[in-house]
Residue, then its C-alpha position, 0 to 999 in steps of 0.5 A: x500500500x502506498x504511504x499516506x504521508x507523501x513529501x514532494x521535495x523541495x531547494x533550489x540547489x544540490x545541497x538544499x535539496x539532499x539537505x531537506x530529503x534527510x531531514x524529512x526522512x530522519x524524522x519518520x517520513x517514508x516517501x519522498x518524490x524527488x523534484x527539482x524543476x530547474x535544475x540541469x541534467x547532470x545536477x538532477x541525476x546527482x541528487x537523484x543518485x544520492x536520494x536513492x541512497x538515503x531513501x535505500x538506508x531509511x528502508x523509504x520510498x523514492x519517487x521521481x518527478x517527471x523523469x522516466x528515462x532517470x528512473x529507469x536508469x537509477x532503479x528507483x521505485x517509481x515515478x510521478x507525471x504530470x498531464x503534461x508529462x510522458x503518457x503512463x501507458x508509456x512510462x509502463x512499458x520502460x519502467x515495466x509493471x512492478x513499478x509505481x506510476x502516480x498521475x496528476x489529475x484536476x477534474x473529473x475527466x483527468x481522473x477517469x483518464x488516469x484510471x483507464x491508464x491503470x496509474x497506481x495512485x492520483x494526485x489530485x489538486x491543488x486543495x489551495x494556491x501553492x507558490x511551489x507551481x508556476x502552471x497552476x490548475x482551479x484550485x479545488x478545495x475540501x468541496x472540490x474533493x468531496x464532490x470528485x471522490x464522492x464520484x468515485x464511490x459512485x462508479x466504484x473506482x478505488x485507485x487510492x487518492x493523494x490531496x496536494x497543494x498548499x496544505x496546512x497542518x489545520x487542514x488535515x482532520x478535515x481531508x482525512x474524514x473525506x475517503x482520500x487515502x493520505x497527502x502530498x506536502x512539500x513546504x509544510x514538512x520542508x519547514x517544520x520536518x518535526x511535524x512528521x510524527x504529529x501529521x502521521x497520528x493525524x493521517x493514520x488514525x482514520x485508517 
C-alpha cells in the first residue's frame, strides 16, 4: 500500500535539496518524490543518485518527478507525471509493471483518464494556491474533493487518492474524514520536518 504521508521535495540547489530529503526522512517520513524543476541534467541525476541512497538506508520510498528515462536508469521505485508529462501507458512499458506510476489529475475527466491508464495512485489538486507551481490548475478545495471522490464511490473506482497543494497542518482532520487515502506536502514538512510524527497520528488514525 502506498504511504499516506507523501513529501514532494523541495531547494533550489544540490545541497538544499539532499539537505531537506534527510531531514524529512530522519524524522519518520517514508516517501519522498524527488523534484527539482530547474535544475540541469547532470545536477538532477546527482541528487537523484544520492536520494536513492538515503531513501535505500531509511528502508523509504523514492519517487521521481517527471523523469522516466532517470528512473529507469537509477532503479528507483517509481515515478510521478504530470498531464503534461510522458503518457503512463508509456512510462509502463520502460519502467515495466512492478513499478509505481502516480498521475496528476484536476477534474473529473483527468481522473477517469488516469484510471483507464491503470496509474497506481492520483494526485489530485491543488486543495489551495501553492507558490511551489508556476502552471497552476482551479484550485479545488475540501468541496472540490468531496464532490470528485464522492464520484468515485459512485462508479466504484478505488485507485487510492493523494490531496496536494498548499496544505496546512489545520487542514488535515478535515481531508482525512473525506475517503482520500493520505497527502502530498512539500513546504509544510520542508519547514517544520518535526511535524512528521504529529501529521502521521493525524493521517493514520482514520485508517
Amino acid at each position: 500500500m502506498h504511504n499516506k504521508l507523501q513529501y514532494i521535495s523541495q531547494g533550489n540547489t544540490i545541497e538544499e535539496q539532499l539537505s531537506n530529503i534527510k531531514n524529512v526522512l530522519d524524522h519518520g517520513c517514508q516517501w519522498v518524490q524527488l523534484r527539482f524543476k530547474n535544475a540541469n541534467a547532470q545536477d538532477f541525476y546527482s541528487v537523484a543518485e544520492q536520494t536513492k541512497v538515503l531513501c535505500q538506508s531509511y528502508e523509504a520510498t523514492f519517487i521521481i518527478n517527471d523523469k522516466v528515462d532517470l528512473a529507469y536508469q537509477l532503479d528507483a521505485d517509481g515515478v510521478h507525471l504530470g498531464l503534461d508529462d510522458m503518457p503512463i501507458k508509456v512510462a509502463r512499458n520502460i519502467l515495466g509493471d512492478k513499478k509505481i506510476i502516480g498521475g496528476t489529475a484536476n477534474t473529473w475527466e483527468h481522473m477517469q483518464q488516469r484510471v483507464n491508464e491503470n496509474c497506481n495512485y492520483i494526485g489530485l489538486g491543488p486543495f489551495r494556491f501553492t507558490s511551489t507551481k508556476e502552471k497552476l490548475s482551479p484550485i479545488l478545495g475540501l468541496e472540490g474533493y468531496e464532490k470528485l471522490l464522492q464520484r468515485m464511490k459512485q462508479e466504484n473506482i478505488f485507485t487510492p487518492v493523494i490531496a496536494i497543494g498548499g496544505i496546512t497542518l489545520e487542514d488535515i482532520d478535515l481531508l482525512m474524514e473525506t475517503s482520500l487515502h493520505g497527502v502530498a506536502l512539500s513546504g509544510l514538512l520542508t519547514q517544520n520536518p518535526s511535524l512528521i510524527t504529529t501529521l502521521n497520528e493525524k493521517i493514520y488514525v482514520n485508517i
